[in-house]
N, C-alpha and C positions, 0 to 999 in steps of 0.2 A: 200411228203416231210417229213422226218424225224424233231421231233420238239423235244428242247429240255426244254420245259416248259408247263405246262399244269394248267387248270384252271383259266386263266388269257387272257385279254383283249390283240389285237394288238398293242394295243400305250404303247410305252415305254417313263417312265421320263429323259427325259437326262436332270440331273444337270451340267450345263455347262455353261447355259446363268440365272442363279437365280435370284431376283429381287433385287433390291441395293436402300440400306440407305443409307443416312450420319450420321455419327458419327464423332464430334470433327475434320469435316471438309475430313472426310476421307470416300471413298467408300465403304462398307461392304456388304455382303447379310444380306438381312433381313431374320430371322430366323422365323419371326413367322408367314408371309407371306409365305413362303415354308411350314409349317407346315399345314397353310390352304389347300394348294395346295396338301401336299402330304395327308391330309383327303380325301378331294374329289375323288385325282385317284385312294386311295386302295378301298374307297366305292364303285367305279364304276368298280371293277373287276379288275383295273390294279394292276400288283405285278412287274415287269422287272423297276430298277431303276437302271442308268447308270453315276457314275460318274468317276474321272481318279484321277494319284497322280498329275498330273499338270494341273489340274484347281483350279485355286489359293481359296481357303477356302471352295471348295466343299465338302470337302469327312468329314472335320468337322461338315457343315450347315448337312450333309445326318446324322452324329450320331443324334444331335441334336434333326431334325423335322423327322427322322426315326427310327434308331435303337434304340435312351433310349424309345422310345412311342409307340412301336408296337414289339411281340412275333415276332421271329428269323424267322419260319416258313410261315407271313403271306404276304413275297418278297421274290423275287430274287433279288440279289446286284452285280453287273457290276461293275470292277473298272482296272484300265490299268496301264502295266509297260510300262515304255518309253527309252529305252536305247541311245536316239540320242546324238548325242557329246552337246545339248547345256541343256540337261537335265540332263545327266549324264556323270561327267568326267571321273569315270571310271567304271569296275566291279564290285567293291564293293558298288557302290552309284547304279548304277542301280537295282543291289540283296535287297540291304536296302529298294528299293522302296515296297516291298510288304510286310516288318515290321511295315514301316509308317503308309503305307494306312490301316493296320487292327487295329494301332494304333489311327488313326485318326479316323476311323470309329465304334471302338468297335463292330465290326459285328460277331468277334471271327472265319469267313470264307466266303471267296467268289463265291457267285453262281457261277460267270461265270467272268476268268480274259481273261484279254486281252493285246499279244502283242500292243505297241501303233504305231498307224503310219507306218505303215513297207512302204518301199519302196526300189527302187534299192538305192536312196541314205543315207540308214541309216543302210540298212540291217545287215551290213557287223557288226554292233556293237551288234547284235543279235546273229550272228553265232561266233564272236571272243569272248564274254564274256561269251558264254553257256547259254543263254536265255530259248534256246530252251526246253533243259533239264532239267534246272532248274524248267521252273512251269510244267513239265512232276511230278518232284518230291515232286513237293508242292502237286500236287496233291494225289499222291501216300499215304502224309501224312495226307491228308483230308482237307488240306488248302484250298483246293479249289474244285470245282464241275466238272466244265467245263471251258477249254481253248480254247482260238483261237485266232485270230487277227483282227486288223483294218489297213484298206489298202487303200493307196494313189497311185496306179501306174495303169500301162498297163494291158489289160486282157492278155495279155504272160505272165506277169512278174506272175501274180496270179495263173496263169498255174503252173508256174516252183516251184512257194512256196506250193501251197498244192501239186503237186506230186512229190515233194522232203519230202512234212508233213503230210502225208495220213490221222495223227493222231488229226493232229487239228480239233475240233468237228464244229466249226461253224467259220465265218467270219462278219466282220462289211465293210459295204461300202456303200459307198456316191453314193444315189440314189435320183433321183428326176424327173419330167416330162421334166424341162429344161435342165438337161443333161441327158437325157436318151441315145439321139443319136449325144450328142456335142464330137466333136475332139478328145480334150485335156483326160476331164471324163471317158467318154467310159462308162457310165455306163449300157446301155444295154448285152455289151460285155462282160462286167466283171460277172454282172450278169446271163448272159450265161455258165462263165465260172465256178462260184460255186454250179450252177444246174447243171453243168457236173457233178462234183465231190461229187454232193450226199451233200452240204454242207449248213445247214440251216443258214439263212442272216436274220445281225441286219441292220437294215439301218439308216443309219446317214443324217444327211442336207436335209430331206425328205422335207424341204421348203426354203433349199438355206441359210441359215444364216437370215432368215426371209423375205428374198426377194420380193417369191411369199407368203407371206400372205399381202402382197399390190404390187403387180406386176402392170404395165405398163397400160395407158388406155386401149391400144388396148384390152392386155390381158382380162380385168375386164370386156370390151365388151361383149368379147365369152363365158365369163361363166355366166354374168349375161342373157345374150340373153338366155341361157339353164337353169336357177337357181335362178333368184333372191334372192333368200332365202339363199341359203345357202353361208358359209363365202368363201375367195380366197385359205384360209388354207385350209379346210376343201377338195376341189380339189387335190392337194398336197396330202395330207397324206392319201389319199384312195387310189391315183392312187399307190403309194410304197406299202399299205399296201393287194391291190389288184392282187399284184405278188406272183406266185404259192408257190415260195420258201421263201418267206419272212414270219421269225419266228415274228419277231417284227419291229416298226417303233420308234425310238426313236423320242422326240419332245422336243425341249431343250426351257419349256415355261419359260416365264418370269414375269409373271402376273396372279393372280385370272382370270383374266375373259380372258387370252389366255387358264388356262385347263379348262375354262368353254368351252371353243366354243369346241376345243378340244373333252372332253367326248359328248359333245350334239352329235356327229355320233359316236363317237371309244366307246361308251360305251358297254359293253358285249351285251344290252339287246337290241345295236340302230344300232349297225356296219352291212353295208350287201357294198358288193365289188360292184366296178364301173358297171353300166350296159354296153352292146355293146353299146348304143348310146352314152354313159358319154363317153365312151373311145374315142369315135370321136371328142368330145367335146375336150380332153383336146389335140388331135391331132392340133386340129384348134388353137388352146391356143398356143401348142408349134411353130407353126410354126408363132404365132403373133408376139411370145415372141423373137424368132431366126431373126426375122428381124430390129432388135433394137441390134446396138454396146453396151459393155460393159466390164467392169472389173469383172471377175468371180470368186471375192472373197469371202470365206464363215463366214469371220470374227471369227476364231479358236483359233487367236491371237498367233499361236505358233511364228511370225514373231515379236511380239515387247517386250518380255522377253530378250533378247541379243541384244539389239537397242540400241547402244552406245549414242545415240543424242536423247533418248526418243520420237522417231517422232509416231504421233499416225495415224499407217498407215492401220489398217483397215477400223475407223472413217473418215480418208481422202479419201480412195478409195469408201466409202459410198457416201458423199457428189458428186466426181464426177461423179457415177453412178446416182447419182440425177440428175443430168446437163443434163449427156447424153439423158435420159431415160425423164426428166420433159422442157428441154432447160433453163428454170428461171438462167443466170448466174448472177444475183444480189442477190440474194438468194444462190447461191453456195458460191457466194465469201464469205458470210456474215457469214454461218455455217464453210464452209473453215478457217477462221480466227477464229473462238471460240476454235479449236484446237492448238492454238498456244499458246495461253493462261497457266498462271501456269507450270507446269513443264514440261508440252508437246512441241514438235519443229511439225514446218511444211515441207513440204518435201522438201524447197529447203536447210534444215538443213542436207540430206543428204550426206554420207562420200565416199559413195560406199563401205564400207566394205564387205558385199556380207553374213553379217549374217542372213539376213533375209530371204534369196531367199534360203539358205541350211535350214532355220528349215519351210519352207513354202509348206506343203502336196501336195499342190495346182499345186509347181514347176512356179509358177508365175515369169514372169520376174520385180519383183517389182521395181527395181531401174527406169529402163526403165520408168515403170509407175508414178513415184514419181517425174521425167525429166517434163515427160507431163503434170502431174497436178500441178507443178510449173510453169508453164507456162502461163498453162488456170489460174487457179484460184492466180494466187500468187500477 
């Protein structure tokens, strides 16, 4: 595999889930908790930090606990334009996005930018606004290092974008044990598909939105039966980071002691790739994991930015995935209802407007979902 990064550790920082304060009543990241976090991961060899222009106060909290405290040269910085209709109304708001984000991050250039989200349903605003050329040109100008994108679709559809974009250097996608060989994902396939094309892979959701770093009894069974010791995360982010083509494994921690567990294997001097028998392990895992219904959402929240009735629909699809996956519905209802609270609605506050399900990577039929779990839990 061609890499485009050297001297540096598997595990990449994704700024995306950061830890949160309150301030004056209001949710914040804490800055000086990520600053701890980001000591830890440059000490332990990582340099790949991954943040976007629509993760709300990301790319600020990365100047802060990154760029004013650490030499330009001792990272790479990941940061992503998003041109979908609910991020950008038009051409010139999506172009603006890569003055903000170097504004916002004072980094003065981006290792590695990133189309955001591509898919068949957004594409069409990549190709109509000149996306594509444009960070062709940023790059030209030294703005940036390295382009590519992150991709939510079919392995065809992935087919047809890098050999229509020869030139895209690397790809991001949503890999993990539990969709490796799931339906909708397809992540084995995709992943086939940019080891066709020669294309070295960031990976995203390498534990689900947090999912499997506490996965299902059954699950915990199979790995504990192999491992006691080591954490549910820890499973996850070897088996993405143990794929031939995989440059990096992004980990979007949210806690001291998640990049602690974290570095205790991904560190430079501690990482060694799943054994054959680990791999059987985590086959047994998935197929615990695949016989357990659920909602397969990765909590990205592109879905509650345009949510007319403020419904907090990841946190609700969480709770019912606790239902399905623990049975406790007196305890679903109980978290159910803590969502409703304050400015948030619960799902039977839905409009059906259908904004959710256009900015949802996922392609999730949410509404549908929001039907059902007004039902169960309302």
């Amino acid at each position: 595999m061609r890499s485009l990064i050297e001297n540096c550790m598997k595990l990449g920082f994704g700024m995306m889930r950061l830890p949160k304060i309150s301030v004056d009543g209001k949710e914040v990241i804490d800055v000086e908790q990520t600053k701890d976090m980001v000591d830890a991961f440059l000490a332990a060899g990582g340099r790949y930090i991954d943040t976007a222009f629509v993760y709300t106060g990301s790319e600020e909290a990365t100047r802060k606990a990154l760029v004013e405290r650490y030499p330009r040269d001792a990272y790479y910085l990941a940061t992503k334009l998003n041109a979908g209709s609910w991020a950008a109304k038009n051409e010139q708001e999506a172009k603006d996005q890569f003055r903000i984000s170097l504004e916002r991050t004072g980094a003065g250039y981006f290792d590695f930018y990133l189309l955001h989200a591509l898919g068949k349903g957004n594409v069409e605003f990549y190709d109509k606004y000149g996306i594509w050329d444009y960070v062709k040109g940023l790059k030209e100008e030294g703005l940036i290092r390295h382009w590519g994108f992150s991709f939510h679709d079919s392995p065809e559809f992935l087919d047809k974008l890098l050999t229509d974009h020869p030139d895209a250097e690397f790809v991001q996608l949503q890999i993990n044990y539990a969709d490796w060989e799931d339906a909708d994902v397809q992540s084995r396939a995709c992943y086939e598909v940019a080891a066709k094309h020669d294309k070295p892979i960031v990976v995203m959701e390498p534990v689900k939105g947090g999912t499997l770093a506490n996965p299902p009894e059954v699950v915990r069974d199979v790995f504990s039966a192999e491992d006691p010791s080591a954490s549910y995360a820890s499973w996850a982010i070897r088996f993405a980071a143990s794929l031939p083509q995989v440059m990096v494994v992004l980990s979007g921690m949210s806690s001291r002691e998640q990049m602690a567990d974290n570095l205790s294997y991904m560190a430079l001097d501690k990482y060694a790739p799943l054994t054959e028998k680990e791999g059987k392990t985590i086959e047994r895992a998935r197929e615990a994991l695949n016989s357990i219904e659920r909602i397969p959402c990765t909590s990205c929240r592109y879905c509650t930015g345009g949510c007319p009735m403020k419904i907090n629909i990841p946190e609700i699809f969480g709770v019912m995935n606790e239902y399905k996956l623990y049975g406790n519905l007196d305890k679903a209802k109980r978290h159910y209802a803590m969502f409703g609270q304050g400015e948030g609605s619960l799902a039977d506050a839905c409009i059906k407007c259908g904004q959710c399900e256009g900015a949802c990577p996922q392609h999730l039929p949410i509404i549908t979902y929001l039907e059902e779990i007004a039902s169960a839990l309302g």
